[in-house]
C-alpha positions as CSV (number, residue, x, y, z in Angstrom):
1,X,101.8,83.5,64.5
2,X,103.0,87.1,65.5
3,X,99.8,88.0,66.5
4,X,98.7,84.7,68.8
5,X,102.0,85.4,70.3
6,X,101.4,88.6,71.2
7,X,97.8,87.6,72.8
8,X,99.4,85.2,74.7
9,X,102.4,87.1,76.2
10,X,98.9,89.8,77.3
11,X,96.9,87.0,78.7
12,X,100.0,85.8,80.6
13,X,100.3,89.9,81.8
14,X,96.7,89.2,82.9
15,X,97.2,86.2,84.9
16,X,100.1,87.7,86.6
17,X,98.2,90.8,87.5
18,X,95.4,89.0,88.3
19,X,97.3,86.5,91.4
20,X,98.8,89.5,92.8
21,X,99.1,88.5,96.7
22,X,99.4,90.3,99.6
23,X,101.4,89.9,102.9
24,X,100.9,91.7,105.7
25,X,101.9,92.0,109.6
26,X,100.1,94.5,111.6
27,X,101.4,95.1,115.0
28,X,99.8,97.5,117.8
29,X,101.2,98.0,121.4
30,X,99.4,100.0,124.6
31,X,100.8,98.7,127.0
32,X,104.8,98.3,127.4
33,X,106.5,96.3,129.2
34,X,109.1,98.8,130.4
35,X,108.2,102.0,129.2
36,X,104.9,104.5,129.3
37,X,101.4,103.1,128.2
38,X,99.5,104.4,125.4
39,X,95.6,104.0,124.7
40,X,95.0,103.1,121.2
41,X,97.4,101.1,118.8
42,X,96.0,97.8,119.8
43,X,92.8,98.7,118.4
44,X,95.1,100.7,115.6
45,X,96.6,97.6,114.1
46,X,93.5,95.3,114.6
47,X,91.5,97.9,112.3
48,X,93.9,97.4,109.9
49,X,94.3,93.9,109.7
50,X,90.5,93.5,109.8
51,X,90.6,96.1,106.7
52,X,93.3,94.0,105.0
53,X,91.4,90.6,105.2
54,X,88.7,92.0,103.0
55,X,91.5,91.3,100.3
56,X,93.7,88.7,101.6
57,X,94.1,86.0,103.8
58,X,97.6,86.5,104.1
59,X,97.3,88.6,107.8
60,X,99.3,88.3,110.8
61,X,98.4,90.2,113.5
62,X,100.5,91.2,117.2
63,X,99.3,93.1,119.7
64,X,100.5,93.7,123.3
65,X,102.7,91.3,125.1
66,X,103.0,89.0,122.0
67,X,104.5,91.7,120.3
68,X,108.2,91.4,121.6
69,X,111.0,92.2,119.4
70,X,112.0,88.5,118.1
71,X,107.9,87.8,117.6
72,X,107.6,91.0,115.4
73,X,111.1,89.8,113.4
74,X,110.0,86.8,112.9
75,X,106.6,87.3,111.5
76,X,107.7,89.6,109.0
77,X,111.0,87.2,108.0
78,X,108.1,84.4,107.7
79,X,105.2,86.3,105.8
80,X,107.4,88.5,103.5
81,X,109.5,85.7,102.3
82,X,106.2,84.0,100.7
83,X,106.2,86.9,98.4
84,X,106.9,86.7,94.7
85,X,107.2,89.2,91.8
86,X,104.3,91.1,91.6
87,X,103.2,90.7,94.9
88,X,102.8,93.4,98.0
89,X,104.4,93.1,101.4
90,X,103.0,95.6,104.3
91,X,104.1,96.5,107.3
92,X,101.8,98.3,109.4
93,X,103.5,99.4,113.0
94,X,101.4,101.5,115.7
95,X,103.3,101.9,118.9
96,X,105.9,104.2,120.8
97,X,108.5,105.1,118.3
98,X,112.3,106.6,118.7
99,X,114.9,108.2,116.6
100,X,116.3,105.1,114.7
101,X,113.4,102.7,115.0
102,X,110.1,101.2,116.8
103,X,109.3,100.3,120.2
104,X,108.3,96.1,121.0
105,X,106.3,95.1,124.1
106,X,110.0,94.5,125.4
107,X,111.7,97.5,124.7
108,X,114.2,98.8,127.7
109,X,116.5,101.9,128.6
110,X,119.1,102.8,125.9
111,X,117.0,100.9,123.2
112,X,117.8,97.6,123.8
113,X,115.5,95.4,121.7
114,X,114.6,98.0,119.7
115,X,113.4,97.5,116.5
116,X,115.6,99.2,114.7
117,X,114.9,100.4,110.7
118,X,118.0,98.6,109.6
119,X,116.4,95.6,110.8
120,X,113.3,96.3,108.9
121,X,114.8,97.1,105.6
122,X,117.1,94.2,105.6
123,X,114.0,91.8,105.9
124,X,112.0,93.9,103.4
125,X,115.4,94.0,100.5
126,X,115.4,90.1,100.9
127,X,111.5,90.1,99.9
128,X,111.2,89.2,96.5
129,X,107.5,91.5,96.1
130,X,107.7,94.1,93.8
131,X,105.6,96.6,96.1
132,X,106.9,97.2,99.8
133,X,105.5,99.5,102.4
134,X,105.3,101.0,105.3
135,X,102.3,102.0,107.6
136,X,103.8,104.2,110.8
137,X,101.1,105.4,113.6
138,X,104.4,106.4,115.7
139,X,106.0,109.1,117.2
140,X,109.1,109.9,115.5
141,X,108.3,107.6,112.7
142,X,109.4,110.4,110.3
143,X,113.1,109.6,111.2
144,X,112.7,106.9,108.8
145,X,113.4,109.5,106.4
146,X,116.2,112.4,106.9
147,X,115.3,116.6,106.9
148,X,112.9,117.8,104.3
149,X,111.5,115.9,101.1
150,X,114.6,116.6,99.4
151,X,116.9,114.8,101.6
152,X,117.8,111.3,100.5
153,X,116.2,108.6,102.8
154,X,118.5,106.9,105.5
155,X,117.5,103.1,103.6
156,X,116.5,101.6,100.2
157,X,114.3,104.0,98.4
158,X,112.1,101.2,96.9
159,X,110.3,100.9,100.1
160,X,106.9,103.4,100.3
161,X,106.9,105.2,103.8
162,X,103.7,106.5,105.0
163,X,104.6,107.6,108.2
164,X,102.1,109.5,110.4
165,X,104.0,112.5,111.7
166,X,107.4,114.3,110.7
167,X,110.7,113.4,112.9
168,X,109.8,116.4,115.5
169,X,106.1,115.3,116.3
170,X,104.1,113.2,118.0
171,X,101.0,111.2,117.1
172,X,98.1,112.4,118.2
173,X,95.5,109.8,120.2
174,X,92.4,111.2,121.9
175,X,90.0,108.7,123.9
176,X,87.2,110.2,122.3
177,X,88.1,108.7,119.0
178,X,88.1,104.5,117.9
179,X,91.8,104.9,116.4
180,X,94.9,107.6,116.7
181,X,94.3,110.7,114.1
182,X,96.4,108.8,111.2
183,X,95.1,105.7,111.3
184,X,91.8,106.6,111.2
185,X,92.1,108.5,108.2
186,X,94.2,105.4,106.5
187,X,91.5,102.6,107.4
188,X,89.0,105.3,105.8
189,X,91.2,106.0,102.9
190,X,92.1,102.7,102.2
191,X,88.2,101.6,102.4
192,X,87.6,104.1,99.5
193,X,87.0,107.3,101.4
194,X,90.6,108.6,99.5
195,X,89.1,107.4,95.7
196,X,88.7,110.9,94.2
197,X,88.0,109.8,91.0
198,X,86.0,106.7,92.1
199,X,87.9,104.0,89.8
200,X,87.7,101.7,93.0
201,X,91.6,101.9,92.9
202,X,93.3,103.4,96.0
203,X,96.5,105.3,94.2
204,X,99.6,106.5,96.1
205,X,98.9,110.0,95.6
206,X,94.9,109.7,96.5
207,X,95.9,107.8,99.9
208,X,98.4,110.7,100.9
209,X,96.1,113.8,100.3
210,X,93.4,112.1,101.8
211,X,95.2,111.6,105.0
212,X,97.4,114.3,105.0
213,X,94.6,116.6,104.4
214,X,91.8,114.7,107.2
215,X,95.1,114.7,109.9
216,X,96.3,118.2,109.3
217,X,92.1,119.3,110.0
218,X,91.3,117.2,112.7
219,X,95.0,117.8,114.7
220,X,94.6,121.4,114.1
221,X,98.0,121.6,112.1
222,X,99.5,119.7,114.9
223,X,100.8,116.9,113.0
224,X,101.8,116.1,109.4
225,X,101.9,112.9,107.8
226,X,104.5,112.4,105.1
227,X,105.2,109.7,102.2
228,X,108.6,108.7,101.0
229,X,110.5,106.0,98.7
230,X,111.5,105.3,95.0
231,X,107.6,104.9,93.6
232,X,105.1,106.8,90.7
233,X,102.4,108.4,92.0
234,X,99.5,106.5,90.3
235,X,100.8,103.0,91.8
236,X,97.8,101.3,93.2
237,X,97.5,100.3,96.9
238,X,94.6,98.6,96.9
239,X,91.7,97.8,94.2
240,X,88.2,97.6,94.8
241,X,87.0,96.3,91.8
C-alpha cells in the first residue's frame, strides 16, 4: 500500500512538472511619444516573443504606440493572473529606462506615466507562479536592484532580474546589428547557444555567463549585464527536450 502510494504521489510530481505553463508579455518601444527615439526594441521584444512561442501559446506582445502605460498594466494584470503553482510568468521590457522604472509610448516630463517597478512587483507578488522574471534591454534597468551584488534589492527577492546594464550604463544598440547587444545574446542563449553542458535545459547560471560573457566582448567592456532575486543557480529557464 506504502509503496503504490508513493508511485502515485511521483506520477502526480510528474504530471505537475509536466503542465508547467508559461506567461509572457514582451513589450518593445522606438519610437516615443514625448521623448527621444531609439532604433531597435521593437524588433527586441518581437524576437523574443517569436522565441517564446516555440514553447507556449501564452504570448502577448506590445510594441510602439500600443505600448502606453495602462496597455502594458493591463496585459501583465491579465496574462499573470492565469498562472498557477508551478507555472512561469515573464516580463520582457526593451525601451528607454529611468531611475525608478520603464518608459511607455506615453511617457512625459517628470515621469508621469511611468512605469514604475513598484507597479511591476505588485502585479508580479499577486501572481500565483512559482517562477517570476524579468528580461530588461534598458538603460538604467540596473536600478531595479540597489549598489553592488551585496546590497539588498529595492522589491521582493523572489522575482529573477536579468537586466542588461548596471544602474550607471546605457544599452548599447548599433544599426549594424538585428537586436541591442543584450538581447541578442538572450534570444541566442535562450535558443540553446548558453547550454554548456548540452542537457537541452537553459539554467539560470548558463543564461547569465552566456550573456554576460557575449555583451561584455561585443561592447568592449562597455556594458555589464547583471542577475538578481531570491533563486538557486541550476533553476531551469527553459527546456529543450
Amino acid at each position: 500500500m506504502k509503496v503504490r502510494l508513493l508511485l502515485l504521489a511521483i506520477f502526480s510530481c510528474m504530471v505537475l512538472f509536466c503542465h508547467a505553463e508559461t506567461y509572457v508579455v514582451c513589450v518593445g518601444i522606438a519610437n516615443y511619444q514625448h521623448i527621444g527615439s531609439l532604433t531597435l526594441p521593437e524588433k527586441d521584444a518581437k524576437s523574443i516573443a517569436k522565441m517564446y512561442k516555440t514553447h507556449t501559446n501564452n504570448v502577448i506582445l506590445i510594441t510602439g504606440k500600443y505600448a502606453t502605460h495602462d496597455t502594458i498594466i493591463k496585459a501583465l494584470k491579465d496574462q499573470f493572473k492565469r498562472a498557477q503553482n508551478g507555472d512561469y510568468v515573464i516580463f520582457f521590457f526593451s525601451g528607454h529606462g529611468y531611475l525608478g522604472g520603464f518608459c511607455p509610448y506615453d511617457m512625459e516630463e517628470w515621469y508621469k506615466n511611468g512605469l514604475t517597478f513598484k507597479e511591476i512587483y505588485a502585479i508580479f507578488r499577486e501572481s500565483r507562479a512559482s517562477h517570476k522574471i524579468i528580461f530588461a534591454d534598458a538603460c538604467y534597468s540596473g536600478s531595479m536592484r540597489r549598489g553592488n551584488k551585496t546590497t539588498k534589492p529595492e522589491t521582493s527577492s523572489d522575482v529573477l532580474l536579468f537586466l542588461s546594464s548596471r544602474s550607471n550604463e546605457s544599452s548599447i544598440e548599433t544599426p549594424k546589428l538585428k537586436n541591442g547587444f543584450f538581447t541578442a545574446y538572450l534570444e541566442r542563449g535562450l535558443r540553446g547557444g548558453a547550454d554548456s553542458n548540452k542537457d537541452k535545459k537553459i539554467t539560470a547560471n548558463e543564461l547569465f555567463r552566456f550573456v554576460s560573457n557575449g555583451v561584455k566582448k561585443v561592447s568592449n567592456d562597455r556594458q555589464h549585464p547583471v542577475m538578481w532575486g531570491n533563486f538557486d543557480d541550476s533553476l531551469v529557464l527553459l527546456d529543450w527536450r
